[in-house]
C-alpha positions as CSV (number, residue, x, y, z in Angstrom):
1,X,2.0,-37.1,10.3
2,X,4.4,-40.2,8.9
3,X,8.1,-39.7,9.1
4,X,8.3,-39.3,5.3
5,X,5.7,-36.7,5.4
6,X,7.6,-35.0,8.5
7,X,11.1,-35.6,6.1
8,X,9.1,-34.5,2.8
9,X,7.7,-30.9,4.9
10,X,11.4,-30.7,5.9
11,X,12.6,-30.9,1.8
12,X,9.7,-28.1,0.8
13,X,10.3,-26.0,3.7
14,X,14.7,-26.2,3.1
15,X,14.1,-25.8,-0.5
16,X,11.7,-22.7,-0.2
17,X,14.4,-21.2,2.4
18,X,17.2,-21.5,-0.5
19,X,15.1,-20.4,-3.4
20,X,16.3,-17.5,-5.1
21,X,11.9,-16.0,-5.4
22,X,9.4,-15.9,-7.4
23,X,10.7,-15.4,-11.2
24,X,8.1,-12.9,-12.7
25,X,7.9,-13.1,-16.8
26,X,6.3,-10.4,-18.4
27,X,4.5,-12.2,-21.1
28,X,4.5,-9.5,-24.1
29,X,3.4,-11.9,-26.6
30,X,2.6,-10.8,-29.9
31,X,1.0,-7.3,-27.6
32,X,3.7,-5.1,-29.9
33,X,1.0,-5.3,-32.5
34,X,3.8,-6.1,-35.1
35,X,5.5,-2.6,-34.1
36,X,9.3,-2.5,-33.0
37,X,8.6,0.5,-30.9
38,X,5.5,-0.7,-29.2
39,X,7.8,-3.9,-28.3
40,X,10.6,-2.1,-26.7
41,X,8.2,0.0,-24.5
42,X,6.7,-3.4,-23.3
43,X,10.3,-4.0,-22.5
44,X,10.5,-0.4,-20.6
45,X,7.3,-1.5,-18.9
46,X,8.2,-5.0,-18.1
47,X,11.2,-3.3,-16.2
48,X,9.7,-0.5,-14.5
49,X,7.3,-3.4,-13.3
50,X,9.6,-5.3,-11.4
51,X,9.4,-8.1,-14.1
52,X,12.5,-10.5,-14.3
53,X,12.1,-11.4,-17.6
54,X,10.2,-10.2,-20.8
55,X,8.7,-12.7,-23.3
56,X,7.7,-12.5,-26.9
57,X,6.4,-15.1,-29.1
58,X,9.0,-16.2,-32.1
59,X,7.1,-17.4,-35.4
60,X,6.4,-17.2,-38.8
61,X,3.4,-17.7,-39.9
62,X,3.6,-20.0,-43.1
63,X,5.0,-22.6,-40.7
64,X,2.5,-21.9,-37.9
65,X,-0.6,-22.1,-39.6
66,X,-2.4,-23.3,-43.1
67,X,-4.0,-20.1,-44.8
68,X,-7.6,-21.2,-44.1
69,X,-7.2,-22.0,-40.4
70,X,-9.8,-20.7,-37.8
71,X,-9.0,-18.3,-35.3
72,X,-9.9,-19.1,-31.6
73,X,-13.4,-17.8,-30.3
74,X,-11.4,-14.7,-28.0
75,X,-9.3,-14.0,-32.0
76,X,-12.0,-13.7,-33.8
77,X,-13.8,-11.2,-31.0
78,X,-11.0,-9.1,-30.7
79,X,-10.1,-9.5,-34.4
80,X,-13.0,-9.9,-36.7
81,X,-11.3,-8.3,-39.4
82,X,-8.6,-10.9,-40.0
83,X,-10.9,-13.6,-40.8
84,X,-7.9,-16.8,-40.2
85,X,-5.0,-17.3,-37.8
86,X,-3.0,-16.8,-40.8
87,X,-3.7,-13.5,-41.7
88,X,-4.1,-12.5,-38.1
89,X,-0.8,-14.0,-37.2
90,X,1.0,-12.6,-40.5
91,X,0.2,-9.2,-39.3
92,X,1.8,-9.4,-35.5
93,X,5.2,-11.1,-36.8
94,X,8.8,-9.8,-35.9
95,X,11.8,-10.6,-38.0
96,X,15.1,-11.5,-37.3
97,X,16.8,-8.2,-37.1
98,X,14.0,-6.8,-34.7
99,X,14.3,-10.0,-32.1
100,X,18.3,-9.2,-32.4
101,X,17.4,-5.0,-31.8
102,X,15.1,-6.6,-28.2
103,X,17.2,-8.8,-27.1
104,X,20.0,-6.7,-26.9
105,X,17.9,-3.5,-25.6
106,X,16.4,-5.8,-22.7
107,X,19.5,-6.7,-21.8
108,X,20.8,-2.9,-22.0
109,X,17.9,-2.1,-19.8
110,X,19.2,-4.9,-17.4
111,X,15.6,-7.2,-18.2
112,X,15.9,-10.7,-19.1
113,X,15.1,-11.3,-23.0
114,X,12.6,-14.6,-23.3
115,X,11.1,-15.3,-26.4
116,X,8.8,-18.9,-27.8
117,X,9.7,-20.4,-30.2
118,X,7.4,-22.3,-32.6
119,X,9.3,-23.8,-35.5
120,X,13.0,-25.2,-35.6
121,X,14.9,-22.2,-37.2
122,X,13.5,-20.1,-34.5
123,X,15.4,-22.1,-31.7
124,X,18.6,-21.8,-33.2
125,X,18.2,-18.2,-34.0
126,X,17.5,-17.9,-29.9
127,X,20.5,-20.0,-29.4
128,X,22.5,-17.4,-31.3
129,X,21.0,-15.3,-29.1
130,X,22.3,-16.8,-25.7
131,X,19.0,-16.6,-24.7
132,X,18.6,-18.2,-20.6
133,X,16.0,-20.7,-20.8
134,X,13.8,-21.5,-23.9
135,X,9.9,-21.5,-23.3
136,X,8.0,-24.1,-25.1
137,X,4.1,-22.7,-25.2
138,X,1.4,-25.3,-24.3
139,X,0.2,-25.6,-27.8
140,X,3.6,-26.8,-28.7
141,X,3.6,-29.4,-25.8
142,X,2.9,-32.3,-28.6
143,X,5.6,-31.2,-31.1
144,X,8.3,-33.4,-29.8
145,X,10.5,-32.2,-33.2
146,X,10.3,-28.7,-32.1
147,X,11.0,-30.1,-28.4
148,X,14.3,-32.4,-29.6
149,X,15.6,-29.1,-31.1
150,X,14.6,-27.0,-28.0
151,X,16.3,-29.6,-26.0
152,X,19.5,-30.3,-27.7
153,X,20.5,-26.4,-26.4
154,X,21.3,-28.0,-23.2
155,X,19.5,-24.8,-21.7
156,X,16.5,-24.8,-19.1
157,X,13.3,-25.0,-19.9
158,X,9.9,-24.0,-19.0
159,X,7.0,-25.6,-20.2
160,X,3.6,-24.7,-20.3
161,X,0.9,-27.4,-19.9
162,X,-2.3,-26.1,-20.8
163,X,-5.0,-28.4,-22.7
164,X,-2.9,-31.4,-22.3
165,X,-3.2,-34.9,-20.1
166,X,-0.2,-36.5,-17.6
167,X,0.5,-38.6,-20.0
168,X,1.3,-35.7,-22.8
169,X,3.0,-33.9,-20.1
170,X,5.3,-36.9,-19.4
171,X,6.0,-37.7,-22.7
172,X,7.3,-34.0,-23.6
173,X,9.3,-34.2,-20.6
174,X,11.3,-37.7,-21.8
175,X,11.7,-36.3,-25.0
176,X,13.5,-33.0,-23.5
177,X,15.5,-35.3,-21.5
178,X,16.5,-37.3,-23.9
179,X,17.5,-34.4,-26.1
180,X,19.8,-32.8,-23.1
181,X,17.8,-30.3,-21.6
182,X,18.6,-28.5,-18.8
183,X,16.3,-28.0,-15.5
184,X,12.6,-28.0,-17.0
185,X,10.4,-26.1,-14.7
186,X,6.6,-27.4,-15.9
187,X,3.8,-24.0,-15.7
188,X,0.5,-25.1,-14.9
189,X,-1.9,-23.3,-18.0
190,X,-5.1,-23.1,-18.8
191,X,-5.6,-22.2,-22.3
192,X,-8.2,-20.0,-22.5
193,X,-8.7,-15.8,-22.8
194,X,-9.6,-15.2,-20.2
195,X,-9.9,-18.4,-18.2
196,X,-12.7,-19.0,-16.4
197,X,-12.1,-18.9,-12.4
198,X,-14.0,-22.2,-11.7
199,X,-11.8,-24.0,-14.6
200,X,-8.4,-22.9,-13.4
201,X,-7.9,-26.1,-11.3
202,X,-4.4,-25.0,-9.2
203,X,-4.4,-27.8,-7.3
204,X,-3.5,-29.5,-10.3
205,X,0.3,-28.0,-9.6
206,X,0.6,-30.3,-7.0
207,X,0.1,-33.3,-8.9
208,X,2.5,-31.9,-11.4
209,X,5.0,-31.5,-8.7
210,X,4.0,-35.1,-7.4
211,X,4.0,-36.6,-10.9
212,X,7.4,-35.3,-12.4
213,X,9.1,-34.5,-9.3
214,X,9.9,-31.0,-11.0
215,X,9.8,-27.1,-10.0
216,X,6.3,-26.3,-11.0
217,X,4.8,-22.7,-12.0
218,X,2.1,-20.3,-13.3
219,X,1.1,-19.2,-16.6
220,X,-1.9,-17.0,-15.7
221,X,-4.5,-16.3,-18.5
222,X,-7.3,-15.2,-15.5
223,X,-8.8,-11.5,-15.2
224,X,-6.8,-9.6,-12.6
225,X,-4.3,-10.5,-10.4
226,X,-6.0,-12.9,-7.4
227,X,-5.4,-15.7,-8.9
228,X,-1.6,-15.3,-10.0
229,X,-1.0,-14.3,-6.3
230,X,-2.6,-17.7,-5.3
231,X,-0.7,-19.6,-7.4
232,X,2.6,-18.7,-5.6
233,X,1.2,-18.8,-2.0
234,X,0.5,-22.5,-2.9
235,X,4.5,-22.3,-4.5
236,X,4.3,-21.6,-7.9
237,X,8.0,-20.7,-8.7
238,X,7.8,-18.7,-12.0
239,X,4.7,-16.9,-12.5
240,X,4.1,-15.9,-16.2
241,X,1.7,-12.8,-17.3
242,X,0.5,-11.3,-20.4
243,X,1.6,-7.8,-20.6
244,X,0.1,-4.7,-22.9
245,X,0.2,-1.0,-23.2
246,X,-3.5,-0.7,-23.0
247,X,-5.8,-3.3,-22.4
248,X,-8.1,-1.7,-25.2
249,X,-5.8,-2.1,-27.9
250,X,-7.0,-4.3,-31.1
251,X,-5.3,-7.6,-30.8
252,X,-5.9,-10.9,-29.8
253,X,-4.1,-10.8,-26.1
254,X,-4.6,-7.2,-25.1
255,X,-8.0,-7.4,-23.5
256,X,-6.5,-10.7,-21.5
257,X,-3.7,-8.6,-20.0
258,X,-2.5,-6.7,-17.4
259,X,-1.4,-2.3,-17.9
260,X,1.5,-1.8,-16.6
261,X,-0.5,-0.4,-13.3
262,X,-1.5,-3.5,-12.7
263,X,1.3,-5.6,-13.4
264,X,3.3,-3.5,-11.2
265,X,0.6,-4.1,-8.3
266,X,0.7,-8.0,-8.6
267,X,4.3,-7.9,-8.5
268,X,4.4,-5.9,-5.8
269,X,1.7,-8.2,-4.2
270,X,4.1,-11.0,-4.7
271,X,6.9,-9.8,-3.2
272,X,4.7,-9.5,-0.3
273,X,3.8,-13.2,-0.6
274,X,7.6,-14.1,-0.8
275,X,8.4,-12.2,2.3
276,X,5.6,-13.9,4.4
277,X,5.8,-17.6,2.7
278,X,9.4,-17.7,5.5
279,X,10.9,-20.9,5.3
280,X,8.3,-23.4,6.6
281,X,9.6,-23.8,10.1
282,X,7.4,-23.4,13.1
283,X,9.6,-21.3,15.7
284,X,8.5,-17.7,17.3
285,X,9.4,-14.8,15.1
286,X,11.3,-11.9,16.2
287,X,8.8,-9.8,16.3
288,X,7.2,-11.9,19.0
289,X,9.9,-12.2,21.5
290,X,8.4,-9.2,23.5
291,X,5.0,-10.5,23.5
292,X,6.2,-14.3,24.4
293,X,7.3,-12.5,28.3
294,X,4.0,-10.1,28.1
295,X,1.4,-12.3,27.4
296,X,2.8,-16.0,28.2
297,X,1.9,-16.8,31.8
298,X,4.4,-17.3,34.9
299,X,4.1,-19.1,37.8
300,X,3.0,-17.1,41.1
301,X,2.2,-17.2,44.5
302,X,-1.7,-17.2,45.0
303,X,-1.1,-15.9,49.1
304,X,1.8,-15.1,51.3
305,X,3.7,-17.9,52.0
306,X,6.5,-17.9,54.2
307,X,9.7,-19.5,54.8
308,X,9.0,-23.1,55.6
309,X,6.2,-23.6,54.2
310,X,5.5,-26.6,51.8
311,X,4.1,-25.1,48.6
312,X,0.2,-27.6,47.9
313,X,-1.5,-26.5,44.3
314,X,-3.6,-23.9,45.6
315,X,-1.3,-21.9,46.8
316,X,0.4,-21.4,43.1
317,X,-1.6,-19.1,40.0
318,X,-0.9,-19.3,37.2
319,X,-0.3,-15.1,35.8
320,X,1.3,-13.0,33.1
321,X,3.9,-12.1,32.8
322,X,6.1,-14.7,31.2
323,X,9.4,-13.8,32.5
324,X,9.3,-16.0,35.6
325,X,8.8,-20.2,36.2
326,X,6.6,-20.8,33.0
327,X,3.4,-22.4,33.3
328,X,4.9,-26.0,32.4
329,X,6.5,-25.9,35.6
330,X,3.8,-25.8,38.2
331,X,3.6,-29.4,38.8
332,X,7.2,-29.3,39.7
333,X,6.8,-26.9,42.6
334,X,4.1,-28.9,43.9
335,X,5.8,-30.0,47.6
336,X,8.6,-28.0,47.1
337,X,9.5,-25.7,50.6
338,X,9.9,-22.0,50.5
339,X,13.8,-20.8,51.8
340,X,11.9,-17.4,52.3
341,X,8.7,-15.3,52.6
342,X,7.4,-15.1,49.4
343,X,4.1,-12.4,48.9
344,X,1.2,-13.1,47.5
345,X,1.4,-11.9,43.3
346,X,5.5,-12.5,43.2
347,X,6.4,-14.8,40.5
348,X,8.2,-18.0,42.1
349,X,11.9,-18.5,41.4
350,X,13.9,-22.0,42.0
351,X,16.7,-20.3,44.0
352,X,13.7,-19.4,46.3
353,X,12.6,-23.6,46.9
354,X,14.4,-26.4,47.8
């Protein structure tokens, strides 16, 4: 290994030790179905989870979307009936006064409140809102408007990357700059429902990380929870989720999510990850100080030698336990004379040589 790469393991492994973990959003989406009170018990769920933050998605529909627009393959199987984005989208939006009601009962439930925006009036109704960080969704990556407004909040951002190219990537990330945003943390996506193991590509969050320099995490749109849990053991450092009631539930998202079973498991599971990820350096744990003196090997007489005697290789063994002359030490003691009778099995000390 170079001496950058030693310095560069050095940075990950320092940076991983001051980290404050994994953030976990609960990505509730447009799951609430259009209903208030299915909303706030996503935000109940997201909680009882373990989740740090819950998301929703912020729109209106007549600036999302022209009337006739297609819905994707995984909208029109889950909603046949709505026949466009329009009118599927018309029927799962919020207003103003219900995004004031959640953000305020997240925060009374002591969950973060995290919504997308996707057109300008949106942001600064989220900025009125205090929100933490803004979350620009990967099919807004290219709408370097919406990302100027985004940006000119001076929060921090996190931006999801799915379907686009470095170059796309690199030019939303000047354009946040350049508009004053805060931290941006860039979430590897792939933008499909659910997306296909074999086309989830995470080693493409190291070339994030390499390219931009930036934290980089998850948005996970896979069945389960393997893949999630992969993404942080290779140091994803937001993982974001799709959350739902019941996976069985008409809508476009729900059969793509997680219950609140199994959101609670992969958080669990994380934590888990957190705990054994340690701080990169190489040094025995605790744990195995006890083990180091059972199981490590000592230097020890092979016969009985007495006092006088000039100590040749053969009379020395090397023998557990570990708590006498380690093993490194044998070629040391090679000519060294014994001050006293030492039996055969005692482990050698250097107050007994000279």
């Amino acid at each position: 290994m170079s001496h950058s790469e030693v310095v560069e393991t050095r940075r990950v492994a320092s940076s991983r030790a001051e980290s404050p973990g994994v953030q976990v959003i609960a990505e509730a989406g447009v799951n609430h179905n259009g209903c208030l009170d299915t909303a706030m018990a996503l935000v109940d769920a997201a909680r009882e989870c373990g989740a740090d933050a819950v998301k929703f998605q912020w729109f209106k529909a007549e600036q999302l979307v022209t009337a006739d627009a297609a819905q994707a393959s995984y909208q029109r199987k889950a909603c046949p009936e709505d026949g466009s984005q329009y009118a599927m989208l018309k029927r799962l939006e919020l207003g103003l006064d219900d995004f004031r009601r959640l953000a305020q009962y997240s925060r009374d439930s002591g969950i973060e409140f995290l919504a997308s925006p996707f057109d300008e009036d949106s942001v600064e109704w989220l900025a009125a809102l205090d929100v933490g960080c803004f979350k620009v969704a990967s099919g807004e990556l290219t709408n370097l408007p919406l990302l100027t407004r985004i940006g000119a909040q001076g929060k921090p951002v996190l931006l999801s990357t799915g379907m686009s190219f470095l170059g796309e990537i690199e030019a939303a990330l000047a354009t946040l700059s350049a508009a004053g945003a805060g931290d941006v943390t860039v979430l590897h996506c792939v933008s499909e429902y659910p997306a296909p193991v074999d086309q989830i590509n995470l080693a493409a969050m190291d070339t994030l990380a390499q390219a931009f320099g930036c934290p980089v995490g998850y948005s996970d749109h896979s069945d389960g929870i393997d893949i999630a849990l992969a993404a942080v053991a290779r140091g994803a450092v937001v993982i974001e989720k799709h959350l739902t009631m019941d996976t069985s539930m008409a809508g476009p998202d729900h059969a793509a999510s997680l219950d609140p079973q199994a959101f609670l498991a992969m958080v669990t599971a994380i934590r888990r990850i957190e705990q054994a990820l340690g701080d990169g350096r190489k040094r025995p744990a605790p744990c195995e100080q006890p083990q180091r003196e059972l199981v490590r090997r000592s230097v020890v007489a092979g016969r009985d030698i007495d006092a006088g005697e000039v100590l040749a290789h053969a009379d020395l063994l090397l023998k557990r336990p570990g708590s006498g002359l380690p093993a490194a030490a044998l070629p040391q003691l090679i000519g060294r004379v014994a001050r006293r009778r030492i039996g055969r099995d005692a482990l050698l000390d250097w107050a007994d040589l000279t």
